[in-house]
C-alpha positions as CSV (number, residue, x, y, z in Angstrom):
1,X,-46.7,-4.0,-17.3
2,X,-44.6,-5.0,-14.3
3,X,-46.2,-5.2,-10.9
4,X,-44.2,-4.8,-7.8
5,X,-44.3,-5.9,-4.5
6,X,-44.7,-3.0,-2.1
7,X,-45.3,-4.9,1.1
8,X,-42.9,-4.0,3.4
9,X,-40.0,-6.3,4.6
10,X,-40.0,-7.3,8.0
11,X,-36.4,-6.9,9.7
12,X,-35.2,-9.2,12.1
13,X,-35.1,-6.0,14.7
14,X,-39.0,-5.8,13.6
15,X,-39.7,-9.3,15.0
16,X,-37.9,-8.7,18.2
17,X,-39.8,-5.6,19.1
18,X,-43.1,-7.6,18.2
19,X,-42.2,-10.3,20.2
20,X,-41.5,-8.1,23.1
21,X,-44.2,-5.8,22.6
22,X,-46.7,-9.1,22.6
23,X,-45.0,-10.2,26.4
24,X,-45.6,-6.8,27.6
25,X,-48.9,-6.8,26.3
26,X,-49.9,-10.0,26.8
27,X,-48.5,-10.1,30.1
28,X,-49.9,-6.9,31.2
29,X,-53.5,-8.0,30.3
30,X,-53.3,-11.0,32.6
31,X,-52.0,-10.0,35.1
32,X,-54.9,-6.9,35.0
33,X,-57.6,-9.9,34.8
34,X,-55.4,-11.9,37.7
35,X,-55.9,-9.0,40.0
36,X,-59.1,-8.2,39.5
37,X,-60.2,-12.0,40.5
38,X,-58.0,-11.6,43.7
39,X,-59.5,-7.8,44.5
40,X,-63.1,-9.4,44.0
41,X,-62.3,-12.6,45.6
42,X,-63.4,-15.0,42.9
43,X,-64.7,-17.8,44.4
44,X,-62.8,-20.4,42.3
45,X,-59.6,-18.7,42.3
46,X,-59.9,-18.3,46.3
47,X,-60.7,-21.8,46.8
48,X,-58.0,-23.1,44.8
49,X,-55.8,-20.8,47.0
50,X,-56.6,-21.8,50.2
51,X,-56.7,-25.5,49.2
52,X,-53.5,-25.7,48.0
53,X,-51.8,-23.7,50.7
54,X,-53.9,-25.6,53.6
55,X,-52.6,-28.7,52.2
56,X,-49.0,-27.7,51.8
57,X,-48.9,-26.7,55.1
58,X,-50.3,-30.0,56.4
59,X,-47.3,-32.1,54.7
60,X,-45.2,-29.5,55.7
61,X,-45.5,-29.5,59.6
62,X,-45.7,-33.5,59.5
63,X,-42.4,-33.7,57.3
64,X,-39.4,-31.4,59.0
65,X,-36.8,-33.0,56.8
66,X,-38.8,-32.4,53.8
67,X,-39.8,-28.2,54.7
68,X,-36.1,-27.9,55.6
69,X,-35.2,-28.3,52.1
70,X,-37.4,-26.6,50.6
71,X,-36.4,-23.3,52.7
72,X,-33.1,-23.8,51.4
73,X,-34.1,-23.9,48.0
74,X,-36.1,-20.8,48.8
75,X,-33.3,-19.2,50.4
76,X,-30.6,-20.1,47.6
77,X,-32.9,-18.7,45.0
78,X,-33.8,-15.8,46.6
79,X,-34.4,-12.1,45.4
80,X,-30.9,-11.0,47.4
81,X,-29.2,-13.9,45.1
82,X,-30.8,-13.5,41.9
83,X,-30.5,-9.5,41.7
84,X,-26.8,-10.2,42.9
85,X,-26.4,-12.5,39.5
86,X,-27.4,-10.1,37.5
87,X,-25.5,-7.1,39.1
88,X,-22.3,-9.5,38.3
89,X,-23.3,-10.2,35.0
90,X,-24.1,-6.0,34.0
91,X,-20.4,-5.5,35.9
92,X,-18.6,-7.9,33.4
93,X,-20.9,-7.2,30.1
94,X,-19.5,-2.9,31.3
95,X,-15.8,-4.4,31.7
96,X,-16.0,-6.2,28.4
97,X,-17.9,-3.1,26.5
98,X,-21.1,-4.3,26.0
99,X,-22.4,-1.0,27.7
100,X,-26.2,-0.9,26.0
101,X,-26.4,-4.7,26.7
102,X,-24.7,-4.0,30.5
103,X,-27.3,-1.6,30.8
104,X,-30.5,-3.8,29.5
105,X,-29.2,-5.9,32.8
106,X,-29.1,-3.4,35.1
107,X,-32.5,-2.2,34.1
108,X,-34.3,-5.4,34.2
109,X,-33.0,-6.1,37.8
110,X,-33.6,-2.0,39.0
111,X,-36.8,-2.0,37.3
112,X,-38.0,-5.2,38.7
113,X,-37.3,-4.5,42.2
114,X,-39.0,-0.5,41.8
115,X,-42.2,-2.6,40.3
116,X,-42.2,-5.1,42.3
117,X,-42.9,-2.8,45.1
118,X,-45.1,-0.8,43.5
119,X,-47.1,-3.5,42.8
120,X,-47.2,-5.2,46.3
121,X,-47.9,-1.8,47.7
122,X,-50.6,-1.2,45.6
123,X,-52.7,-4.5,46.3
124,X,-51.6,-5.0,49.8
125,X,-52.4,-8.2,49.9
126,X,-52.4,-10.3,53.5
127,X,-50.0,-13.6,53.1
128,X,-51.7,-17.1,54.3
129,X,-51.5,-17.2,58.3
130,X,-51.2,-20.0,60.1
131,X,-51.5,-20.7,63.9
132,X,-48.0,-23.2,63.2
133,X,-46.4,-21.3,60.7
134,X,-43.6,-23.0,59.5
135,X,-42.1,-20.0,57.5
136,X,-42.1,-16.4,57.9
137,X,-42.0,-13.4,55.1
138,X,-42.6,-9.9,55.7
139,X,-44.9,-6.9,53.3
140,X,-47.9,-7.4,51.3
141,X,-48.6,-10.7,49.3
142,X,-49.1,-10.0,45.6
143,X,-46.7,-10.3,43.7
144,X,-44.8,-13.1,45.2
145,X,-40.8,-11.7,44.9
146,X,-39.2,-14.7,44.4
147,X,-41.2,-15.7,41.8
148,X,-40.6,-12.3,39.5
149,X,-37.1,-11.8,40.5
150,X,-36.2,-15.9,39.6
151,X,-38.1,-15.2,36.2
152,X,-36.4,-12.4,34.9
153,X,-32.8,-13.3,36.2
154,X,-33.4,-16.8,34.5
155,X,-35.1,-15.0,31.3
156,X,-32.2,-12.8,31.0
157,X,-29.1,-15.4,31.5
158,X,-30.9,-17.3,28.6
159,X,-31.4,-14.6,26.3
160,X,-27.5,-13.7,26.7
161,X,-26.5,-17.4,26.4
162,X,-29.1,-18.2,23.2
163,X,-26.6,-17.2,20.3
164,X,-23.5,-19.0,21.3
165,X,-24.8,-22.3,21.7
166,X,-26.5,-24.8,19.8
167,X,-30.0,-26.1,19.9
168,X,-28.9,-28.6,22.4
169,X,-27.6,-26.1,24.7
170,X,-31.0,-24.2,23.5
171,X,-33.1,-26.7,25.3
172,X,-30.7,-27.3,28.2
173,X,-30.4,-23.5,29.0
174,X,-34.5,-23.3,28.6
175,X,-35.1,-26.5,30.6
176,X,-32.9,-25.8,33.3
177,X,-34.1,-22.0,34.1
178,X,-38.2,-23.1,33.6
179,X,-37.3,-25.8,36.3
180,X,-35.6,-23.2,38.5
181,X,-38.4,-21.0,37.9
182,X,-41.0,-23.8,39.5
183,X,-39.0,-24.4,42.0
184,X,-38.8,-21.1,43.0
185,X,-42.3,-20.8,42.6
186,X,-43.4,-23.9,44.6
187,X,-41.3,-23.1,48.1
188,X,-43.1,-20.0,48.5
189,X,-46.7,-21.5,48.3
190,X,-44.8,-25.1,50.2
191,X,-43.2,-22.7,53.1
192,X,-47.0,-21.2,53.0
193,X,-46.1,-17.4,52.7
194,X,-48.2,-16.9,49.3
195,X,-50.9,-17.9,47.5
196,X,-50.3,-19.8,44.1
197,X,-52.1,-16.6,42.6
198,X,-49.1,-14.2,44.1
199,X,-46.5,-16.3,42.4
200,X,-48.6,-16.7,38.9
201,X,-49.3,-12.7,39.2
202,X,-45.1,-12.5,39.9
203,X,-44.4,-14.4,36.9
204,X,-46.7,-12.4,34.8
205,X,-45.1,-9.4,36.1
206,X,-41.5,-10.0,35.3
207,X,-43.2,-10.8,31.8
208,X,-44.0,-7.3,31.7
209,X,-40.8,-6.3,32.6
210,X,-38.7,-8.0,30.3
211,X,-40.8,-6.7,27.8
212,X,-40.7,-3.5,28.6
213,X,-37.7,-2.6,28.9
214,X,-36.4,-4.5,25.8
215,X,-38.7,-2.4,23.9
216,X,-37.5,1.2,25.2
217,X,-33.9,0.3,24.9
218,X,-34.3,-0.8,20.8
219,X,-36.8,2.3,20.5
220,X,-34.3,4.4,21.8
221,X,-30.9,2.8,20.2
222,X,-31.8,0.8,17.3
223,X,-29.5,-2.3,16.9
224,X,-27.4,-1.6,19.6
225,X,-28.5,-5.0,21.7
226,X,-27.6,-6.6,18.2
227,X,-24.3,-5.3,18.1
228,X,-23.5,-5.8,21.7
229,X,-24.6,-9.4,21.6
230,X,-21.6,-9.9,19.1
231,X,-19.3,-7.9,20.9
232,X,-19.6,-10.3,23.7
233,X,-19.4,-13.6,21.0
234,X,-16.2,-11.8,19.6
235,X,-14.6,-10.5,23.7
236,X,-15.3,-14.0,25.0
237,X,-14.0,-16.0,21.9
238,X,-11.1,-18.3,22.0
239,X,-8.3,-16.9,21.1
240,X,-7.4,-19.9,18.9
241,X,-11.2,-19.5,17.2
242,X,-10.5,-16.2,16.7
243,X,-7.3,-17.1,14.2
244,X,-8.7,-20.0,12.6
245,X,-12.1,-18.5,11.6
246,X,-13.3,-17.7,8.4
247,X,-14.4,-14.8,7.0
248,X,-17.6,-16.2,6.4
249,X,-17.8,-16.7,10.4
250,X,-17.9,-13.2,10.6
251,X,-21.1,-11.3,11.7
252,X,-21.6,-9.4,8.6
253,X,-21.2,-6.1,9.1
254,X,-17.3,-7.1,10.4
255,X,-15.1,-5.7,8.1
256,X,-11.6,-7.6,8.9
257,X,-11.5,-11.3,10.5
258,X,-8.3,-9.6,12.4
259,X,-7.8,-6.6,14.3
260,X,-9.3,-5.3,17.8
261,X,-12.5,-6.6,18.7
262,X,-14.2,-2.8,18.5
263,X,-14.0,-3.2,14.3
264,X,-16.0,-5.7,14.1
265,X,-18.6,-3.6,15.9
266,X,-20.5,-0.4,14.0
């Protein structure tokens, strides 16, 4: 008597939408729990808030030089320049033919910026105020802006980067955009315009995002952010790579290592 195994086999497109539907999720429920310790102003939370911002602000209006900078680097990463990134990035991945892909850009940054205000308009959380302000932003607190829009612009240029480079370049790309990400982060809690809770809450949000939308666009066309991702490998290949590569190179449903880019590409 043979037995056989019925259990089913997990595709790689399986464990994408998993992985995606677990940040959604996961992000989702924190940031529910988040808000609800801001909306009931949970004494820990609050104090760690106001401790951290008081203090900021301190160093700040004793150290010009020093809250200078740190505006700049809130300026150079803000919402205006990371949403412009990504608008470049959807208009080249249309150019080259990646549309689905072009699209999953577009959406991330649309979709942030629709949620984002939903969100803040929702809670309508007051900002830290100051007699000496040494910054100013404008609308409700939660979620801090910068925070979500640096996340899912730095999320999404590593996730186009990830399968054309190595592991070194792995690390690199992940290193560099969490860095960026603190950065980000830290000016708007150093300028004292949010609370440390408004940039946690706009990191969990962009969380939710990312997810999201991941997980409607391979619902709705299966494989397609698969094959796009190789069109771009093959469209941005050297030419010289292109000649010398091996059949074996070849994704695998390619059919001829020659010929227009498209062929490659069911």
């Amino acid at each position: 008597m043979h037995l056989t195994n019925s259990s089913p086999t997990i595709t790689p497109r399986d464990r994408h939408l998993l992985r995606h539907t677990a940040l959604a999720v996961g992000c989702a429920a924190l940031f529910a729990v988040l808000a609800a310790l801001v909306q009931t102003r949970w004494r820990p939370l609050d104090r760690f808030d106001h401790g951290l911002v008081d203090g900021l602000h301190r160093y700040a209006t004793e150290h010009t030089v020093w809250t200078a900078a740190v505006q700049m680097l809130s300026n150079i990463g803000g919402t205006v320049t990371m949403r412009t990134v990504l608008g470049l990035v959807a208009v080249w991945l249309w150019l080259i033919g990646a549309r689905v892909l072009a699209g999953w850009v577009a959406a991330q940054t649309l979709i942030g910026w629709g949620g984002l205000w939903v969100l803040k308009l929702s809670f309508g959380r007051q900002r830290p105020a100051f007699p000496d302000p040494v910054s100013h932003a404008g609308g409700p607190a939660l979620p801090s802006g910068h925070a979500m829009a640096s996340a899912i612009t730095c999320a999404v240029l590593v996730g186009l980067l990830w399968h054309r480079v190595r592991r070194a370049g792995k690390i690199t790309a992940c290193s560099v955009s969490a860095f960026t990400v603190l950065a980000i982060g830290f000016t708007r809690v150093a300028l004292g315009v949010h609370w440390p809770s408004d940039v946690l809450a706009g990191w969990l949000a962009a969380g939710i995002v990312l997810g999201t939308v991941t997980v409607v666009i391979e619902l709705s066309r299966p494989g397609a952010l698969a094959r796009d991702v190789r069109r771009v490998d093959w469209r941005t290949r050297p030419r010289v790579q292109r000649v010398l590569v091996s059949p074996t190179d070849l994704p695998q449903d390619a059919e001829e290592p020659t010929g227009h880019p498209d062929r490659l590409i069911r």
